[in-house]
N, CA, C and O atoms as a Maestro MAE file, in Angstrom:
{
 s_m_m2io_version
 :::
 2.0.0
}

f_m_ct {
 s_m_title
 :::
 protein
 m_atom[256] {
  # First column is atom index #
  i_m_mmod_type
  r_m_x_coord
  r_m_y_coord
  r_m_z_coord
  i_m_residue_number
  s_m_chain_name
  s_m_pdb_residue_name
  s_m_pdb_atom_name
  i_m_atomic_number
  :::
  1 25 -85.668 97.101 -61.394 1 A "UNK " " N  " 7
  2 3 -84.998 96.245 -62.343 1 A "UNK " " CA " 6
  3 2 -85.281 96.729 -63.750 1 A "UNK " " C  " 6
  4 15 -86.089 97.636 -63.954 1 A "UNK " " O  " 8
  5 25 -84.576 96.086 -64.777 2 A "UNK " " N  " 7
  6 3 -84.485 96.683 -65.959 2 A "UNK " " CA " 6
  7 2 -84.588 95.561 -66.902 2 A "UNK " " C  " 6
  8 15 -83.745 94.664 -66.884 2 A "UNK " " O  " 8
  9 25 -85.509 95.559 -67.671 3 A "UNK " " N  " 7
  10 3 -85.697 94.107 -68.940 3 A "UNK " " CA " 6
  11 2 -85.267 94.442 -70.385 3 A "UNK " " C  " 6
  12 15 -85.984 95.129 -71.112 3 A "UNK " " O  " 8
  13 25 -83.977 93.897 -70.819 4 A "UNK " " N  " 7
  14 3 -83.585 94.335 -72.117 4 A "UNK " " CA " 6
  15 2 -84.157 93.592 -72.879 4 A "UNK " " C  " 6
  16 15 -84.575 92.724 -72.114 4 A "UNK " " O  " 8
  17 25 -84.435 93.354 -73.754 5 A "UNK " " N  " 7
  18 3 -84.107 92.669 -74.926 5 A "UNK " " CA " 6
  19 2 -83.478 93.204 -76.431 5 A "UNK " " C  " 6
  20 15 -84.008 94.056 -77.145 5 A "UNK " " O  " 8
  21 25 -82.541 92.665 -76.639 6 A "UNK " " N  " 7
  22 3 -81.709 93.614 -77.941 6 A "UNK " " CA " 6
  23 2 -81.794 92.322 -79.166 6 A "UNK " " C  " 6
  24 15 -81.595 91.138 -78.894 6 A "UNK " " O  " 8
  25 25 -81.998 92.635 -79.998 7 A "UNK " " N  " 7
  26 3 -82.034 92.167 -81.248 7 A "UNK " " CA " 6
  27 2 -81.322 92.600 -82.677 7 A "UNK " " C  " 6
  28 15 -81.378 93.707 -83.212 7 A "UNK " " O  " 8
  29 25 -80.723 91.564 -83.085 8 A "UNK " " N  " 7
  30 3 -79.910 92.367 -84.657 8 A "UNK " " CA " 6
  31 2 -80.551 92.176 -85.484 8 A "UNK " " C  " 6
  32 15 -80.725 91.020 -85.870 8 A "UNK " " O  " 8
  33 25 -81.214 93.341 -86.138 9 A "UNK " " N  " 7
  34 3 -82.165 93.125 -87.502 9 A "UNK " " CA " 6
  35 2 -81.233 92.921 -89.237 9 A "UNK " " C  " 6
  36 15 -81.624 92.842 -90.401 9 A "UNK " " O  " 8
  37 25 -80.021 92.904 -88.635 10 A "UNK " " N  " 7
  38 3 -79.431 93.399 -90.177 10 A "UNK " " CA " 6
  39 2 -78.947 92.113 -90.902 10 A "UNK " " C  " 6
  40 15 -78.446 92.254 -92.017 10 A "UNK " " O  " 8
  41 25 -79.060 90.779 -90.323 11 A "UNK " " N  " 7
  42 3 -78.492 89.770 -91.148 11 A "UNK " " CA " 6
  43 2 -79.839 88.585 -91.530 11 A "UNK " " C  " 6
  44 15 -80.942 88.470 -90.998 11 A "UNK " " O  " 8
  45 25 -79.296 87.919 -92.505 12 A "UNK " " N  " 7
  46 3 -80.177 86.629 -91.906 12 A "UNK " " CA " 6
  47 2 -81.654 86.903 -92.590 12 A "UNK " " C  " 6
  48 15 -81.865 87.664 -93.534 12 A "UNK " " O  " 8
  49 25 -82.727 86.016 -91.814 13 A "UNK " " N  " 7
  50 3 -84.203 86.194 -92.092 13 A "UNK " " CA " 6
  51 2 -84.775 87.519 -91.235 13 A "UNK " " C  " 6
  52 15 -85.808 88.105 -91.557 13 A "UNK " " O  " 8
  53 25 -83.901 87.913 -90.044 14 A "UNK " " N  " 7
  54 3 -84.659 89.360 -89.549 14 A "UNK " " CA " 6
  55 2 -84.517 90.205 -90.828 14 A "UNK " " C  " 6
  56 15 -85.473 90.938 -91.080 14 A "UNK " " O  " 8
  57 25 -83.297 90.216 -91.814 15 A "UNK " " N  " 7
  58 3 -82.792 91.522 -92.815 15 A "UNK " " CA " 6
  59 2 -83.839 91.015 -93.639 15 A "UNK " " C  " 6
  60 15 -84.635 91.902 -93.949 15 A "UNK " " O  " 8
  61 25 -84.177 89.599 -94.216 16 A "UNK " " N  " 7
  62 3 -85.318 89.608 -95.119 16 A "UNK " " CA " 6
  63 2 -86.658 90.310 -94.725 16 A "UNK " " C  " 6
  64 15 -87.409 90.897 -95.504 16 A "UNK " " O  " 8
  65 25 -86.837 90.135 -93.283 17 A "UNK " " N  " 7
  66 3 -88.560 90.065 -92.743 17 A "UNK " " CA " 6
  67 2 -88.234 90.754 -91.764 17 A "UNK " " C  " 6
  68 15 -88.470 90.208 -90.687 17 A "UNK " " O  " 8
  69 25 -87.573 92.196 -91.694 18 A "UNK " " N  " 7
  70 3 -87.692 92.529 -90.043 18 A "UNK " " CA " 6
  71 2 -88.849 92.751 -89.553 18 A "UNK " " C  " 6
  72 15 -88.912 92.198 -88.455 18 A "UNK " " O  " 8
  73 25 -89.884 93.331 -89.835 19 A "UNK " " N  " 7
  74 3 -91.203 93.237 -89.237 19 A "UNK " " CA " 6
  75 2 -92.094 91.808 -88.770 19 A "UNK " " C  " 6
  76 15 -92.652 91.296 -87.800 19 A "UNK " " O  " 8
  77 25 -91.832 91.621 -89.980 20 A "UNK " " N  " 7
  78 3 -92.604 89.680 -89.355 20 A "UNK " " CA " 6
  79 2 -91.792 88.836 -88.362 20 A "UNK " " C  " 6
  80 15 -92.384 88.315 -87.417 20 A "UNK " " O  " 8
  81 25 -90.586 88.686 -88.507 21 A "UNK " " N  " 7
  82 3 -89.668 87.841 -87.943 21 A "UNK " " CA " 6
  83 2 -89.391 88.492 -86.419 21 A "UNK " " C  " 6
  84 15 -89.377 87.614 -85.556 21 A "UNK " " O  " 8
  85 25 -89.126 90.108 -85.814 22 A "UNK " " N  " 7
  86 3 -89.857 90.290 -84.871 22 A "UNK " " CA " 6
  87 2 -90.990 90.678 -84.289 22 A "UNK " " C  " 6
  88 15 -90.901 91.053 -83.120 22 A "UNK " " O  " 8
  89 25 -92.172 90.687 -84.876 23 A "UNK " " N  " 7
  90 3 -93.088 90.704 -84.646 23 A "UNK " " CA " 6
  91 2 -93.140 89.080 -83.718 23 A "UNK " " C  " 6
  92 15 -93.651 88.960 -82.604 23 A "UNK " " O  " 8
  93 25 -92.507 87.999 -84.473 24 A "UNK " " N  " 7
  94 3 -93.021 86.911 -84.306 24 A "UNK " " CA " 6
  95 2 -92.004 86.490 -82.878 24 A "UNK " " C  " 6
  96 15 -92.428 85.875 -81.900 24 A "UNK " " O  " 8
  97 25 -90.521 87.018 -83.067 25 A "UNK " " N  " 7
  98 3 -89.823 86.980 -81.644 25 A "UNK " " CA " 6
  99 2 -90.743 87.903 -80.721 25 A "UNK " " C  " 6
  100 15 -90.868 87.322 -79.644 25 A "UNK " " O  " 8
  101 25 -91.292 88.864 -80.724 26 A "UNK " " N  " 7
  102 3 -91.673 89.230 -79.556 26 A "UNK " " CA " 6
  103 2 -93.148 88.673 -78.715 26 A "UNK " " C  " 6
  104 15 -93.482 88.635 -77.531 26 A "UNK " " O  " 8
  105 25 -93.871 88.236 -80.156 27 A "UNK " " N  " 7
  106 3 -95.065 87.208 -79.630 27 A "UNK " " CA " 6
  107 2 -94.444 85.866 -78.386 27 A "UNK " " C  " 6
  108 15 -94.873 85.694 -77.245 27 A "UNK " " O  " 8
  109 25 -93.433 85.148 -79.033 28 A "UNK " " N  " 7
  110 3 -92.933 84.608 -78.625 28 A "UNK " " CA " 6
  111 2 -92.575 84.753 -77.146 28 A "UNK " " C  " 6
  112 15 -92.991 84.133 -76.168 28 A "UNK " " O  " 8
  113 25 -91.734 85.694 -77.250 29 A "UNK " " N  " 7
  114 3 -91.293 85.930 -75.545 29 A "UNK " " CA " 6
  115 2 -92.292 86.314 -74.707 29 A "UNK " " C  " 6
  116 15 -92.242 85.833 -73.575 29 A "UNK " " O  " 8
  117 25 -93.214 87.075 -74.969 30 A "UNK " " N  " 7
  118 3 -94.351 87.684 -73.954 30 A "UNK " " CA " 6
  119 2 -95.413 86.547 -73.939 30 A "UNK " " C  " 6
  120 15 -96.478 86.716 -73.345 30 A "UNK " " O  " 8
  121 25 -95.120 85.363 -74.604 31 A "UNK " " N  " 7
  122 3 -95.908 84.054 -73.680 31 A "UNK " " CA " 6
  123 2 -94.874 83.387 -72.939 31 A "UNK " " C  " 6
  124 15 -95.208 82.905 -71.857 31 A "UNK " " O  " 8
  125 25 -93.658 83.266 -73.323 32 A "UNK " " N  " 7
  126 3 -92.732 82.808 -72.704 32 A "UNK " " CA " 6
  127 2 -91.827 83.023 -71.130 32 A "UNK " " C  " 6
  128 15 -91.148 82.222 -70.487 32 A "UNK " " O  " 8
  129 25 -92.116 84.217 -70.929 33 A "UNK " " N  " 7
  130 3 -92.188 85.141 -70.256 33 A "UNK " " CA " 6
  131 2 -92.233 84.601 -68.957 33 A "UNK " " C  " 6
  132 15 -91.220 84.620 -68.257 33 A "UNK " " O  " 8
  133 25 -93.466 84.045 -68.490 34 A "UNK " " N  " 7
  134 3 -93.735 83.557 -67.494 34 A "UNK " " CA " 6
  135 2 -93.165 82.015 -66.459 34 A "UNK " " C  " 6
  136 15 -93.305 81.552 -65.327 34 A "UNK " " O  " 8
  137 25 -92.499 81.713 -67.713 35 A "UNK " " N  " 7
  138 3 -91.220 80.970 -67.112 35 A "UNK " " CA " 6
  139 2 -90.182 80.863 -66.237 35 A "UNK " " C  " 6
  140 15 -89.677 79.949 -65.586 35 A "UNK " " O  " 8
  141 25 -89.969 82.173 -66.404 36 A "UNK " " N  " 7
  142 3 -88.899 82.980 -65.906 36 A "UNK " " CA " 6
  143 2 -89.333 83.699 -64.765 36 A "UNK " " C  " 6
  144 15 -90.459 84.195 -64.720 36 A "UNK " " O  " 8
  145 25 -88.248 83.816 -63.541 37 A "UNK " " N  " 7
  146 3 -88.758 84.759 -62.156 37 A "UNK " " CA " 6
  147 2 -88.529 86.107 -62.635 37 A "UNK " " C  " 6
  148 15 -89.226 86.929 -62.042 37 A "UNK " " O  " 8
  149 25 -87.903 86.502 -63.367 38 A "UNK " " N  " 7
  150 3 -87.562 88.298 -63.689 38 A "UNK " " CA " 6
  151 2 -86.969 88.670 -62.639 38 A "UNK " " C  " 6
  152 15 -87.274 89.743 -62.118 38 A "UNK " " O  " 8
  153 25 -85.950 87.817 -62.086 39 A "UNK " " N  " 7
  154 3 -84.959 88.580 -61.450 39 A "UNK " " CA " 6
  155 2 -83.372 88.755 -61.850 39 A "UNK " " C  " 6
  156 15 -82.773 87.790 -62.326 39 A "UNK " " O  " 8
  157 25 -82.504 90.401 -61.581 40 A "UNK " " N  " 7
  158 3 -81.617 90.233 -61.841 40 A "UNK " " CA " 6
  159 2 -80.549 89.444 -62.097 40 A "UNK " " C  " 6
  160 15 -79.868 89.008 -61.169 40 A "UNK " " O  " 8
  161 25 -80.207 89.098 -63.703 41 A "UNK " " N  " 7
  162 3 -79.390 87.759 -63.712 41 A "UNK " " CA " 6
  163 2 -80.210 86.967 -64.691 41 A "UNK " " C  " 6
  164 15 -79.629 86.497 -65.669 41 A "UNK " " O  " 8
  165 25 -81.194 86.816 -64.568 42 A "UNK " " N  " 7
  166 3 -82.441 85.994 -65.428 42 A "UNK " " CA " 6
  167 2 -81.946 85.988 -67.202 42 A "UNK " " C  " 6
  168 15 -81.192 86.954 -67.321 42 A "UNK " " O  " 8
  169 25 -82.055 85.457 -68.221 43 A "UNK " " N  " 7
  170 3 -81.811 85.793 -69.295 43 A "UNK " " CA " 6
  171 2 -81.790 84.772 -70.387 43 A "UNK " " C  " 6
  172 15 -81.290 83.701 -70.043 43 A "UNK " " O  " 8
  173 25 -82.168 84.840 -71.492 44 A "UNK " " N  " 7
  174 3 -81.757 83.848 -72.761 44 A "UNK " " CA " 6
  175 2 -81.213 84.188 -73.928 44 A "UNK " " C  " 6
  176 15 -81.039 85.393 -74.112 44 A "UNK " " O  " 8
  177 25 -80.959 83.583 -74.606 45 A "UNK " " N  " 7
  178 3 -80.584 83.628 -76.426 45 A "UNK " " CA " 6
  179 2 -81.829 83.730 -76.877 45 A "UNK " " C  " 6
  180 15 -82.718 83.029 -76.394 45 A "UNK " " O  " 8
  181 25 -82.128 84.855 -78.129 46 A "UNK " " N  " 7
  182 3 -83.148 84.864 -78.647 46 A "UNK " " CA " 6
  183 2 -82.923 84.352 -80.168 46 A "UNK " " C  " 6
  184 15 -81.825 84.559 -80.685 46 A "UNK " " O  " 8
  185 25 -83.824 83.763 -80.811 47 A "UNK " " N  " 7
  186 3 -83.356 82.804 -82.168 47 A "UNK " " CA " 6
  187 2 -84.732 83.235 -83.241 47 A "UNK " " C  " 6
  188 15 -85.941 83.139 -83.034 47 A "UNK " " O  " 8
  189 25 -84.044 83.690 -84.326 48 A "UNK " " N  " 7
  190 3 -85.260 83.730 -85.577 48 A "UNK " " CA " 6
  191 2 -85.637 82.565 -85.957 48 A "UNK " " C  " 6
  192 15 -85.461 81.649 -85.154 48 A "UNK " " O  " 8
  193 25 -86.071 82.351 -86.874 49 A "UNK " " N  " 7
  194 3 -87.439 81.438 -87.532 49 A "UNK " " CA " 6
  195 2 -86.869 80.040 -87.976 49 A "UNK " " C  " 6
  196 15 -87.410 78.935 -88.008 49 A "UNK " " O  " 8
  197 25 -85.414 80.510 -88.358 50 A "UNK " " N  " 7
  198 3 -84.311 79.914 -88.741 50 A "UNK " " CA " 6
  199 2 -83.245 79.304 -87.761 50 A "UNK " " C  " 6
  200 15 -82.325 78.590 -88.161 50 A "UNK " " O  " 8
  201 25 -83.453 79.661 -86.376 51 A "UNK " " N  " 7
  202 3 -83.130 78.733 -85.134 51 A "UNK " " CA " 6
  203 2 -82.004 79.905 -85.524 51 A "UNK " " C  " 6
  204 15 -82.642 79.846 -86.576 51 A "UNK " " O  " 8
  205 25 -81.362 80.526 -85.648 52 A "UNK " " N  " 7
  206 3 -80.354 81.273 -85.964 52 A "UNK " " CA " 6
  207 2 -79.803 82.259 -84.397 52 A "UNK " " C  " 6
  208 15 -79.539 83.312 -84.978 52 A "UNK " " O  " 8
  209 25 -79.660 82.394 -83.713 53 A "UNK " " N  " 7
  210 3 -79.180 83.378 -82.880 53 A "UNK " " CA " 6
  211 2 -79.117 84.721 -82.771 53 A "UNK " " C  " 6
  212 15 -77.897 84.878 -82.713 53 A "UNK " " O  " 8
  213 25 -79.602 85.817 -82.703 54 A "UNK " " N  " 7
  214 3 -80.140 86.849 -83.585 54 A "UNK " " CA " 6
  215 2 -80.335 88.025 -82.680 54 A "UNK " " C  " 6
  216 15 -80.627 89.145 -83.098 54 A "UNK " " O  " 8
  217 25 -80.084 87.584 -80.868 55 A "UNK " " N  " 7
  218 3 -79.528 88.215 -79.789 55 A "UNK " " CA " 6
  219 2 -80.443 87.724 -78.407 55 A "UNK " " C  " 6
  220 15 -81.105 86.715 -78.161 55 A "UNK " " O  " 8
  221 25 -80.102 89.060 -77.593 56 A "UNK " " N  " 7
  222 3 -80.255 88.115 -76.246 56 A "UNK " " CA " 6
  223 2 -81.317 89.004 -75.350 56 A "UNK " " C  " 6
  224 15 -81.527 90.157 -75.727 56 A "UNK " " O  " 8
  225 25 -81.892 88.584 -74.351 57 A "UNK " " N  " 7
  226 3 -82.653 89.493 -73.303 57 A "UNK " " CA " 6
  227 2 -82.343 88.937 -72.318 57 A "UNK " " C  " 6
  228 15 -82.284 87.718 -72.163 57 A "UNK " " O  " 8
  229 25 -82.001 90.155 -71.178 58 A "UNK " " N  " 7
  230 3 -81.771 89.410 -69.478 58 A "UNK " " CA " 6
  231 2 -82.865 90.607 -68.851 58 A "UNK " " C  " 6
  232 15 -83.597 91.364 -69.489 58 A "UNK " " O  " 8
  233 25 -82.669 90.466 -67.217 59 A "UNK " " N  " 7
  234 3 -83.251 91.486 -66.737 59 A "UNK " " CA " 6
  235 2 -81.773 91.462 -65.698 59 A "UNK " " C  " 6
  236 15 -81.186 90.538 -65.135 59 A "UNK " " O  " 8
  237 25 -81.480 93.223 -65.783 60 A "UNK " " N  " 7
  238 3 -80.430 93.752 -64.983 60 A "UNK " " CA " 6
  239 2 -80.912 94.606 -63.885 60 A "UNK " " C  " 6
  240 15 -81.944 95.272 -63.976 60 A "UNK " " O  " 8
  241 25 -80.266 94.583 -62.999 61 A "UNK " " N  " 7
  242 3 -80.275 95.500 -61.174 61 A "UNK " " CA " 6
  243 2 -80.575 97.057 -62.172 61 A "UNK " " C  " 6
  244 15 -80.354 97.552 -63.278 61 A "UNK " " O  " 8
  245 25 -81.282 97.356 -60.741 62 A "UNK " " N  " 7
  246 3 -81.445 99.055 -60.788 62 A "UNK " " CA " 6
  247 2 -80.326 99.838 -61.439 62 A "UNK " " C  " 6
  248 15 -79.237 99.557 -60.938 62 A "UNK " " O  " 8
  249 25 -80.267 100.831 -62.508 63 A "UNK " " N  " 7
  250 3 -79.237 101.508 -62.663 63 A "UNK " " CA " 6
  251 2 -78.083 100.936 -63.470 63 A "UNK " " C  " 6
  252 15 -77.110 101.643 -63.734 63 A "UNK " " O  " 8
  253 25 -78.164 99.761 -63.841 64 A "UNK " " N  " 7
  254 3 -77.917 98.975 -64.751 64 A "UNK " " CA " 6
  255 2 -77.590 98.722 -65.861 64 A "UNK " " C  " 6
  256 15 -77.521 97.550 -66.232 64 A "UNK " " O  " 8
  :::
 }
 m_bond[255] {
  # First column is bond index #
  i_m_from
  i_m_to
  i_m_order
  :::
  1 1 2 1
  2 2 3 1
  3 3 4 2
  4 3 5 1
  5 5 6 1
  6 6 7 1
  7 7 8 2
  8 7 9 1
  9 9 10 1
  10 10 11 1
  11 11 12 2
  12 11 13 1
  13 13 14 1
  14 14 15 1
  15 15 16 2
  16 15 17 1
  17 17 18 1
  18 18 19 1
  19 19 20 2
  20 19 21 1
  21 21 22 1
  22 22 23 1
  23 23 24 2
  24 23 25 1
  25 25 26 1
  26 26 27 1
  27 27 28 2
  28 27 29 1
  29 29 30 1
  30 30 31 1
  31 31 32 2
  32 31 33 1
  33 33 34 1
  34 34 35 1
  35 35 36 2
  36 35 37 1
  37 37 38 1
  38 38 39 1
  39 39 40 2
  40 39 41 1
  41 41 42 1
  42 42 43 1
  43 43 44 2
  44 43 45 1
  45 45 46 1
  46 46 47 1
  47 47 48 2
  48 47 49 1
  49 49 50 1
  50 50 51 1
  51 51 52 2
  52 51 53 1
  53 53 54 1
  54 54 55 1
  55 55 56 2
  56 55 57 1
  57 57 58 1
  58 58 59 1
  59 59 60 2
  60 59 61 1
  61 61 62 1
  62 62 63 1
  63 63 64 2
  64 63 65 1
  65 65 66 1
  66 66 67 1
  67 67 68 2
  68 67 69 1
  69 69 70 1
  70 70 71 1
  71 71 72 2
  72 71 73 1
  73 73 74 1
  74 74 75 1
  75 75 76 2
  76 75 77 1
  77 77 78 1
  78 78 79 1
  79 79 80 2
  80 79 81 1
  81 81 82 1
  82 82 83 1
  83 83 84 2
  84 83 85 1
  85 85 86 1
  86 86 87 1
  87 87 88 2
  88 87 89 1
  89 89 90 1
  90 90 91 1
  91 91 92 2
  92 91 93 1
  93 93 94 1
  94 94 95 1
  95 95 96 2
  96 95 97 1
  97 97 98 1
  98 98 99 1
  99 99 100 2
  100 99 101 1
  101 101 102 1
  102 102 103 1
  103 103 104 2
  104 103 105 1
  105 105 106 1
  106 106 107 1
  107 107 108 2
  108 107 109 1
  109 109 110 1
  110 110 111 1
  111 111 112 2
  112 111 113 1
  113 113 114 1
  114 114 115 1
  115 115 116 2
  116 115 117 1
  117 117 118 1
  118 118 119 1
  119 119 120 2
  120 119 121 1
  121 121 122 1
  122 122 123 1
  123 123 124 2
  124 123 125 1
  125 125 126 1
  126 126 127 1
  127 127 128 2
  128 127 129 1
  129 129 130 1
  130 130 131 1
  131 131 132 2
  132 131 133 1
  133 133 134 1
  134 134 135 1
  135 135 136 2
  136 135 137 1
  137 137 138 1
  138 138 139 1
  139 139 140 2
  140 139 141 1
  141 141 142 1
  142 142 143 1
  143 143 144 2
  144 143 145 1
  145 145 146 1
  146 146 147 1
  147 147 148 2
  148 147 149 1
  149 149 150 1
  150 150 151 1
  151 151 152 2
  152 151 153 1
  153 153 154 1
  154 154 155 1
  155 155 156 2
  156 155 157 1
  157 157 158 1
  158 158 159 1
  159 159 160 2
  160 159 161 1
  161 161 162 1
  162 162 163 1
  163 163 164 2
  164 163 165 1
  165 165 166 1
  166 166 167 1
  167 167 168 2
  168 167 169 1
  169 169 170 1
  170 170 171 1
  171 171 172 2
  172 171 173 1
  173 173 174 1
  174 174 175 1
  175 175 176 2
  176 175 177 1
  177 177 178 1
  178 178 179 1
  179 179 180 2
  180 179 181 1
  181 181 182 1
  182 182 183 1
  183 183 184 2
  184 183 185 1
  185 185 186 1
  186 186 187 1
  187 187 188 2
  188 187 189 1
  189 189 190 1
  190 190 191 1
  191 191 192 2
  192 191 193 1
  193 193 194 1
  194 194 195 1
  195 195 196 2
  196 195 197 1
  197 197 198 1
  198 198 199 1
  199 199 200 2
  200 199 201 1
  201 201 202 1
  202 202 203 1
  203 203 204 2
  204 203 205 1
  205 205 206 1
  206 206 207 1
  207 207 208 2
  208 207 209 1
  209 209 210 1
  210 210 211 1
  211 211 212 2
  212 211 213 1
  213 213 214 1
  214 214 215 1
  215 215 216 2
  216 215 217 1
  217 217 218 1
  218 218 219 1
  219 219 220 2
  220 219 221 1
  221 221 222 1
  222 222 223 1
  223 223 224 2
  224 223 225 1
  225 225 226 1
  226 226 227 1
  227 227 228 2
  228 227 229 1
  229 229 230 1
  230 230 231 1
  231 231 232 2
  232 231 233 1
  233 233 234 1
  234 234 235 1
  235 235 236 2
  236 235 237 1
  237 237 238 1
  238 238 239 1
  239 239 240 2
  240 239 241 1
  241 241 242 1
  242 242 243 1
  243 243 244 2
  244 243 245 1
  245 245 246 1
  246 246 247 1
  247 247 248 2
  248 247 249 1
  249 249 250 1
  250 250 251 1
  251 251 252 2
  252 251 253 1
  253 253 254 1
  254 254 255 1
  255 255 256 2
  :::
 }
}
């Protein structure tokens, strides 16, 4: 399986703070993490500081 997570740094509070603001999304997900089974299909909206929408992570099938 394959775990994306994609993020847009160019608008918003990521373009003010891209280092802090994901620094702070990725703290985020790797406690969050465990919520989730991590199987193909699995996935959420990821949101800056600002509740803003800012992109998404799933986990996709082999080859994917």
């Amino acid at each position: 399986m394959k775990f994306v997570l994609e993020v847009d740094l160019t608008d918003g509070t990521l373009a003010d703070d891209a280092v802090g603001e994901l620094g702070r999304i990725l703290r985020y997900w790797a406690g969050n993490l465990r919520h989730y089974a991590l199987e193909p299909g699995d996935g959420s909206a990821i949101h800056d500081s600002s509740y803003e929408e800012v992109g998404r992570w799933h986990v996709a099938a082999p080859g994917a």
